[in-house]
N, C-alpha and C positions, 0 to 999 in steps of 0.2 A: 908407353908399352904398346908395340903391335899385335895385329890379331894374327889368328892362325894364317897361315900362307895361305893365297886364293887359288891355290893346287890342289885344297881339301873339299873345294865346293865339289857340289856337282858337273859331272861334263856339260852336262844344256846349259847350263846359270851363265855357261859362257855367249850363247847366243845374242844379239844384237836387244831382241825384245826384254828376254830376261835378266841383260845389264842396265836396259833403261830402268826397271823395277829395282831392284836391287838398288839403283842409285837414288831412287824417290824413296822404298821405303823400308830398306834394309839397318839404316839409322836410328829410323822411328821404332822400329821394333825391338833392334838392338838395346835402344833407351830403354825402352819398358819392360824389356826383358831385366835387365839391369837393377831400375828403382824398385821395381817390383819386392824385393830382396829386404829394402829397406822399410822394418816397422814403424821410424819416425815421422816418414811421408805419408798422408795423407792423399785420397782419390785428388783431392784437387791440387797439391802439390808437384803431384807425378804425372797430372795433365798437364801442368803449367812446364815441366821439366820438358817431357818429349817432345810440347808443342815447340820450346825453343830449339831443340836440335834440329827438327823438322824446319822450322824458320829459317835456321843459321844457315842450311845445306851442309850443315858437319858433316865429313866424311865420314865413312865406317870404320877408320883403322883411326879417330883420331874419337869417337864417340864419350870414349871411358874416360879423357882427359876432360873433354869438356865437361861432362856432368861434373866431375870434380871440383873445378874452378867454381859452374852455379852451387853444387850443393855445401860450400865452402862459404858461400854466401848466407846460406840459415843459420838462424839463430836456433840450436835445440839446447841455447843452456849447459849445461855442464854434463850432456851426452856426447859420448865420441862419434864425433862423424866419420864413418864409414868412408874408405879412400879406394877406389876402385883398382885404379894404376896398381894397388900394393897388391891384390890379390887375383894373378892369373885363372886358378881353378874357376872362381866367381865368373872371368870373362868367359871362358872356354864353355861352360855351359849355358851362359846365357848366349853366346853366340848359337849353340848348338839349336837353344829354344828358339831364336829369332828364324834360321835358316829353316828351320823346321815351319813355323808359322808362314814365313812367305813360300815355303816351297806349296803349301796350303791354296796357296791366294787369298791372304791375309794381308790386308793392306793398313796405311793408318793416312790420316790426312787431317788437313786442317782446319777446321772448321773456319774464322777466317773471312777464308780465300775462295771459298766452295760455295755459290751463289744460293744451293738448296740447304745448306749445312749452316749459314752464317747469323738466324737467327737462333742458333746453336752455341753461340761462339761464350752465351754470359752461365753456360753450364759448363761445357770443356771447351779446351785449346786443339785439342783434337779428337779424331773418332778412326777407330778400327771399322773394318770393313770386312765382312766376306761375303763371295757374290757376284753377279754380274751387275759392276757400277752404273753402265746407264739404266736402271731402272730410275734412276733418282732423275732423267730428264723427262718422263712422262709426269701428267697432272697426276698430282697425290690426295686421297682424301681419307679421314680419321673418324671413326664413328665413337662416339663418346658414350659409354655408360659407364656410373658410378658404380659403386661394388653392390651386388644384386644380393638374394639370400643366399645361403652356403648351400641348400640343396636346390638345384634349378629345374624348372618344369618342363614340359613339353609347350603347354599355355601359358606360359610366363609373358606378360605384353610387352616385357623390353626383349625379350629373345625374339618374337615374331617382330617386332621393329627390328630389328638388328639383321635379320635375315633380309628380308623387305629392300631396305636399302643397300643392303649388301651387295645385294644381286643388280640392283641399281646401278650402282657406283661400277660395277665389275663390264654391265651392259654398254655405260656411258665411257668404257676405255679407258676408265682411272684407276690407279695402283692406290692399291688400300697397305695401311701403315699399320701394324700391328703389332702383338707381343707374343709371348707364351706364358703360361704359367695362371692368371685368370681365366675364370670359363668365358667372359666376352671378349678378348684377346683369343682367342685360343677357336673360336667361334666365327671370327673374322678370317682368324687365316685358314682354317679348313675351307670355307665359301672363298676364298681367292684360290685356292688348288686348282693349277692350271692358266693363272693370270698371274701379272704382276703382283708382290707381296714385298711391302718394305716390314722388318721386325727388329723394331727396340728389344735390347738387352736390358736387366735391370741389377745385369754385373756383367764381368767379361764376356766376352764371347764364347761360348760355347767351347767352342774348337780351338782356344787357347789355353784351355783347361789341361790338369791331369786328366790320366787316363780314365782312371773314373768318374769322371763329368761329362767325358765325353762319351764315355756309355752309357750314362744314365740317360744323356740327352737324346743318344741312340735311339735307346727300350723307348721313353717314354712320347719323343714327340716326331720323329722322323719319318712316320707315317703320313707326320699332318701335313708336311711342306713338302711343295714340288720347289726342289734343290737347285733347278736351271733357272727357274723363274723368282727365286724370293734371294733377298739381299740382307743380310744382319747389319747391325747396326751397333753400335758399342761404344760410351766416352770413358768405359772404365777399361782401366789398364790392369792386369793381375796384382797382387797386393792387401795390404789392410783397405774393406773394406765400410762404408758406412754402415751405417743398423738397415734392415730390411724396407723400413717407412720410408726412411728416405729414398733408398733407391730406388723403390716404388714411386714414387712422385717426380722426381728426377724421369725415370725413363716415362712417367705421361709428358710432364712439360716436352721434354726433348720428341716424342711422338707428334705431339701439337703443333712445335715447332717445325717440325720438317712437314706436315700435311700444309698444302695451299688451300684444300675444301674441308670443311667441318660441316659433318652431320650429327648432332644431336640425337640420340635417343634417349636414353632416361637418366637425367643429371639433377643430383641432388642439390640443391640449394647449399651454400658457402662451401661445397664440396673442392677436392683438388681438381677435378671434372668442369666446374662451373668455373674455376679460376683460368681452369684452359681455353672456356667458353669466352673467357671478359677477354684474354689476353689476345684471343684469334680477332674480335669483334674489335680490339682496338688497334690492332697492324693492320685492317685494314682485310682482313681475310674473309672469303666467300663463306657464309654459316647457312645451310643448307635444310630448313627445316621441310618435312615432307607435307604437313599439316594447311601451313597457311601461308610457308616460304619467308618468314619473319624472324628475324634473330630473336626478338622480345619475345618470343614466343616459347624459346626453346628452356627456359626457365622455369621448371617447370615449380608447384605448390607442392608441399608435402601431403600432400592428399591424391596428390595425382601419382604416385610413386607405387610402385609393386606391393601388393601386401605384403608380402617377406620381409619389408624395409623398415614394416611398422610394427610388425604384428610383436605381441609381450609374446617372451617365450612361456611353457608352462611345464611344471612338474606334477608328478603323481603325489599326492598327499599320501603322509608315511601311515596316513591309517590306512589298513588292507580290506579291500574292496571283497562284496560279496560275490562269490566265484562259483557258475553254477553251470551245468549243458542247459541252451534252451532248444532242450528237443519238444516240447510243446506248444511253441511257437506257431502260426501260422507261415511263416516265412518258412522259418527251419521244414516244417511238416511240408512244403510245395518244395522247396531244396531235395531231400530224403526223397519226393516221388518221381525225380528223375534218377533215380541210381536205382540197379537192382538189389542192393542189400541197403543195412544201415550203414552208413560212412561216418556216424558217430562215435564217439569212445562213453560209455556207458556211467554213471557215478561209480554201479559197482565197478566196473574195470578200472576203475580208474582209483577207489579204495583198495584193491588189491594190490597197485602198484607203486603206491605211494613209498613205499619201504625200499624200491630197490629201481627206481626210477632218477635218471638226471635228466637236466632240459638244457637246452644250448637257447639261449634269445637273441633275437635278432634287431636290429634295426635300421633306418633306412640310410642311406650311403651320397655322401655327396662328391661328386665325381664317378671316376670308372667305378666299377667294383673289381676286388682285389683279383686279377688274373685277368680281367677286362682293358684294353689299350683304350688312350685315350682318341684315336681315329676312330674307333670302333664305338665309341661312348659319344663321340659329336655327333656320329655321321646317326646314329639311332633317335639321338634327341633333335636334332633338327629336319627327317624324319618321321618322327615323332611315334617311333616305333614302340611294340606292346613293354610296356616295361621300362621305358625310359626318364618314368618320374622317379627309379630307384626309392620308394616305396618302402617301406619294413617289408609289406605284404609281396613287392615284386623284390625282394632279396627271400625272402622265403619260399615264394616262386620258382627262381633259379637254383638254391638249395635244391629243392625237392626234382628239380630237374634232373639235374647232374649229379643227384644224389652222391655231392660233396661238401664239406665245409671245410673251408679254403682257412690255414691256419694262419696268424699274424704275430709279429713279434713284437710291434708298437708297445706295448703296455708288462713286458716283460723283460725281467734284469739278463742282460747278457743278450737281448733279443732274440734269444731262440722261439721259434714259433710253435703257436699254442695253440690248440681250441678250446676252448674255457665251457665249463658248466654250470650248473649248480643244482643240491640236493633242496634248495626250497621248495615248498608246497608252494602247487600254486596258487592257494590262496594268501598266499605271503609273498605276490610281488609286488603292492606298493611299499613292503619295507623294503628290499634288493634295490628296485628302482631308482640310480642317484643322478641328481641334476648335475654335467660339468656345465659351470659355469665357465670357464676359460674354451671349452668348446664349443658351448653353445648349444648344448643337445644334453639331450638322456644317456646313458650308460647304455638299454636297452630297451626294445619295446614289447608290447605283449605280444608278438610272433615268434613264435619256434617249434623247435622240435624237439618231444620229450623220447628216450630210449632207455632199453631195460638197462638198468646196471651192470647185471652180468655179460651183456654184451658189449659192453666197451670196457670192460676189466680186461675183456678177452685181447683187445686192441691196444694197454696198456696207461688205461685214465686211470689218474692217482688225484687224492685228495689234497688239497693247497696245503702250505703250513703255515699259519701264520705268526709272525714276529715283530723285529723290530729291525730296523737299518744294521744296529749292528749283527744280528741275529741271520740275515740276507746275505752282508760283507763276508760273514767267517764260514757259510755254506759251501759245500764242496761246488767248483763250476758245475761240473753236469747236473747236479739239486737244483740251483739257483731257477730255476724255469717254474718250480714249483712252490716256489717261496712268495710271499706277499705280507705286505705291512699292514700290520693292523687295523690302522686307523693315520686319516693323514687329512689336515686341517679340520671338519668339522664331521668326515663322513666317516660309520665304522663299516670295514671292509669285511668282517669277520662274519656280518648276516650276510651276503653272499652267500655263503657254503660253499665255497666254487670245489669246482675237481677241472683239472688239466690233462690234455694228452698231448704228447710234443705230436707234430706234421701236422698232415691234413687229415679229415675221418674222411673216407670214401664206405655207404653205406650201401652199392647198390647189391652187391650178392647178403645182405643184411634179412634175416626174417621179417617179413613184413608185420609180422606180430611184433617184435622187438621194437617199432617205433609209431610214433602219430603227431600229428602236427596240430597246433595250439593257434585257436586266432580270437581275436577278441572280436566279434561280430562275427555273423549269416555272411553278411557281404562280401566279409574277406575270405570267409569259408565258401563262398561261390565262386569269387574270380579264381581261387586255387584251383577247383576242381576244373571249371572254365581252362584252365590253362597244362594244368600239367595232366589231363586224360588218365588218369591211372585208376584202375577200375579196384583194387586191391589200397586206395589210400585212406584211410584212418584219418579222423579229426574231434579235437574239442574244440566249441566254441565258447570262449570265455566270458562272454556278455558283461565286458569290463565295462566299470562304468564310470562313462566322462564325467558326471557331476561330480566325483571323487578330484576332479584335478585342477589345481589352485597355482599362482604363481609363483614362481622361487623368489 
């Protein structure tokens, strides 16, 4: 079966340069455009397929018979193999895929044959490319840290090592190897912006994706990378892919394996991190410790490891803490004598409002915050700009800034987005308070902002309802955003009291009587005022108290 006639290319493709290409890796693409299709193959399978077309020098008009012949060769048991040759439509778009991809500069090669690639070669048979290839002939080096805590600091000691040498590596004229999607990956290649940047995939390529992948990639990371200077990296071909773990360890080994220099910073003991560390230390590879210049060195004891790595998480005990104003504080009373009026919310005011009062609670955010780019989230934290320990207290900060809360659809059926409240007293938020475990964090924490009722009836907050699955299922769609389950493994949802409003609340033409903001300590009630200057802001301080909090 032939392909479309080479009268449908483009006019250039006819040029000298752009036939050489076309004849290296119009093939290769074509393959992977092809297997891709098939859910029998396997990431390693469909490397092993294209790397042989690429071996063979297959022609492109002869690409679909060969697979055939190899995939004619597996055994998948009493599944029908898939015959290329019978089904043109199949070619015609995959071709359409391939010419599109090279017309990209999207390459594929062999790992092999490829002097910087070929301790690559016992993960894939070959690698996609986008990018200007020779960065891969300058010296390469990989700064290794193990997964750090989910919220990162400004003071974090493996972030100032990471930087440190970063800046190092980038001085000494070496192309740093890195990834996306980690904040130390991701921290690597903003500090390369402007220098060479090699970056593993831990799936396809980016820009071999639908369209919506490659917009996501757009929004989210194409601020971070200077495009002339950094070069993708990629063993997986489109297709059934593995589970997320793996490809995560796959693209560190394959990172490992392309850096000549290993720098160490904070690697956990039997970690996939230290497996990179034994494997570089036995090819024979330059391991670059800053400290004493000793590979044995970079090993480090579980005591030398970030507290985040160790620390036990903790929850608020379901008994509900004594909840009081300490306006007779000495601390509070020196707070109050820098403001011209009281900045506190009264017991009585705050007995008066209990009846027609909601609170939104906040908590601290790991990564951007939502409408924050992650360019914009590196470049603060490394920086170490006010607010970049994203904080419950610096998310309550920026609330009261932009006097908005940004809605989210994560946690709601049909993802429409919400801002969520709740009609508890606040002295009933160690019951609300619930530990994910599968995230690692609270539900919420004691910062927020409480507002009248009647002013956000007025904005259209309605009360949750709560059910059951099926009670959610049979909900009219546009309901569904107001719906929620019960109870679901051990936690009941129903104390909550939550109330929803779909979008975002923007509060700032809002009565300033109509709202106040809630912090569990002076302290956090000072860096507020410290920060957001509003001579008209209102606070309770909730003098929550830590002995109340035990482990999950």
């Amino acid at each position: 079966m032939n392909l479309r006639r080479a009268s449908s290319y483009p006019p250039d493709i006819l040029r000298r340069q752009i036939q050489l290409t076309e004849k290296h890796h119009l093939p290769g693409l074509l393959a992977a455009a092809l297997v891709g299709s098939m859910v029998q193959l396997d990431y390693s399978m469909r490397s092993s397929l294209i790397g042989s077309v690429c071996a063979g020098s297959v022609d492109s008009r002869s690409v679909q018979e060969y697979l055939d012949s190899k995939i004619s060769e597996l055994n998948f048991g009493t599944r029908r193999t898939l015959r290329f040759a019978n089904n043109q439509k199949l070619i015609d778009c995959s071709l359409t895929m391939a010419e599109g991809w090279l017309a990209k500069g999207i390459q594929v090669h062999l790992t092999p044959t490829h002097p910087k690639l070929e301790y690559c070669a016992n993960l894939f048979k070959i690698v996609f490319t986008f990018g200007p290839l020779d960065i891969l002939d300058n010296p390469s080096a990989m700064l290794l840290n193990s997964r750090p805590e989910r919220k990162v600091r400004p003071d974090s000691p493996w972030l100032k090592k990471t930087i440190k040498l970063a800046k190092d590596a980038i001085a000494r004229k070496w192309t740093l190897v890195s990834g996306y999607g980690p904040v130390p990956y991701l921290v690597v290649s903003w500090l390369a912006k402007g220098s060479g940047l090699i970056v593993v995939c831990d799936g396809p390529l980016p820009f071999m994706g639908p369209a919506d992948v490659q917009e996501k990639f757009q929004t989210e990371f194409s601020e971070i990378f200077d495009m002339e200077n950094t070069l993708f990296l990629s063993g997986f071909s489109p297709g059934v892919l593995p589970k997320p773990k793996l490809r995560w360890m796959i693209r560190d080994e394959m990172a490992g394996a392309i850096a000549e220099i290993i720098l160490p910073c904070s690697v956990r003991p039997k970690g996939n991190m230290a497996r990179i560390l034994e494997s570089a230390q036995f090819r024979g590879k330059a391991v670059v410790d800053e400290d004493s210049n000793s590979s044995d060195s970079c090993r480090c004891s579980k005591d030398s490891l970030d507290p985040g790595l160790q620390r036990d998480y903790q929850r608020v005990s379901v008994i509900a803490p004594v909840i009081h104003s300490n306006k007779s504080s000495g601390n509070s009373a020196k707070f109050k004598a820098q403001w011209s009026g009281d900045p506190f919310v009264s017991e009585v005011q705050l007995r008066n409002l209990m009846d027609g009062m909601l609170i939104h609670y906040t908590r601290a955010c790991a990564g951007p915050w939502p409408g924050q780019s992650w360019a914009t989230y590196l470049s603060d934290l490394i920086c170490n700009s006010p607010g970049a320990a994203h904080d419950a207290v610096d998310t309550l900060i920026r609330i009261v800034i932009e006097r908005k809360i940004r809605a989210t659809g994560t946690w709601t059926r049909g993802s429409a987005p919400v801002v969520s409240f709740t009609e508890a007293e606040l002295g009933h938020f160690g019951l609300i308070q619930k530990w994910r475990r599968g995230l690692m964090r609270h539900t919420f924490e004691p910062y927020g902002i409480a507002f009248s009722k009647k002013a956000l009836l007025d904005k259209g907050v309605k009360r949750v309802i709560y059910g059951s699955d099926a009670d959610i299922t049979m909900a009219p769609r546009d309901a569904k955003a107001f719906f929620q389950l019960s109870s679901s493994g051990c936690n009941d949802w129903t104390t909550e009291k939550e109330w929803r409003m779909l979008g975002d609340l923007e509060f700032k033409h809002m009565n300033p009587s109509d709202w106040f903001v809630i912090t569990p300590d002076i302290q956090g009630a000072q860096k507020l005022a410290d920060s957001v200057r509003i001579s008209s802001l209102r606070m309770y301080v909730s003098n929550f108290r830590r002995k109340n909090l035990r482990q999950p």
